[in-house]
Structure formats: C-alpha cells, structure tokens
N, C-alpha and C positions, 0 to 999 in steps of 0.2 A: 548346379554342376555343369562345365563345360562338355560339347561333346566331343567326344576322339575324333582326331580326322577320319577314322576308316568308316565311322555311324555318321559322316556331314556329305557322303557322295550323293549326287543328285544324277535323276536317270536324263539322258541327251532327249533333248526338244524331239517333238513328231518332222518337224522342220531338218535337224541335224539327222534324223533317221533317214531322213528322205531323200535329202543330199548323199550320206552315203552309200545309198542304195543306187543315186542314181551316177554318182561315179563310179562305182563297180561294175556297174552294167555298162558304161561305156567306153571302160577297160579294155572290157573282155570283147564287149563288139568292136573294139577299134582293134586289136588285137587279133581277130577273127577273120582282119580283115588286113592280110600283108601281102597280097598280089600287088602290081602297078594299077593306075587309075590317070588317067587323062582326063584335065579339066580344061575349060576354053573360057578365054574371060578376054572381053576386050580385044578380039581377033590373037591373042597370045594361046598358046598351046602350052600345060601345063604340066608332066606329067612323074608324079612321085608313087609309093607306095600308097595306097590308100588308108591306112591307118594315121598317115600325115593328115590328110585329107581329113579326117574325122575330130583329130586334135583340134586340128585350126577352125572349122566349125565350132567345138564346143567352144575353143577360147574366144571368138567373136559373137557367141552367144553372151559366155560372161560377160563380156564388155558390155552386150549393147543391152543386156538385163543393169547392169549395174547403173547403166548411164542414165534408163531411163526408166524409173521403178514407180509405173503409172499405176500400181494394183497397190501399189501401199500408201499406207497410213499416213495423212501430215503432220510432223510435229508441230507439236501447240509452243 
C-alpha cells in the first residue's frame, strides 16, 4: 500500500537546520544594526547604514564558500 503524502514528510538535514539558524541570526544582527558605519577600501571612504555593511559580507561569503568548497567531498 502506498504512503499518503502527509506520512512521506521527511525531517530537514542537521545542514538545512543550521543554515536556518544561521540566517536568522544574521537578520537579526544585521538588523540590530541600522546606525551609519564608514568603511575605507582603497583610499575611498564608504559610508551606508551598517546593516548594508553586514549583507554584503554575508553575500561575499556565499560567493567565496561557494566558489571555493575545499572541505567537501570529490565527486567520483
């Protein structure tokens, strides 16, 4: 006998938990965080709300996890 879809849910990966736990938390810290922030890059003077500041870190995290994913496994 087939199963119902409501008895084939499968619980999210320790991985997918951990991911959402760790964009939540950096929500809320980025969000914690709406004063201005001055950044200096290249003798340029940069300066937005800090919670910008915090986005574009994570997302050039993703990038450079994604680009370069030296702790995983080779596929065969």
């Amino acid at each position: 006998m087939p199963e119902s879809p409501s008895n084939s849910r499968q619980m999210p990966s320790a991985k997918a938990i951990t991911a959402i736990v760790l964009v939540v938390l950096g929500v809320i810290f980025a969000l914690s965080n709406l004063n201005e922030g001055t950044v200096s890059f290249l003798g340029m003077d940069f300066t937005m709300p800090v919670w910008i500041w915090v986005i574009v870190v994570l997302a050039v995290g993703v990038v450079a996890g994604s680009l370069y994913p030296w702790g995983r496994r080779k596929r065969r």
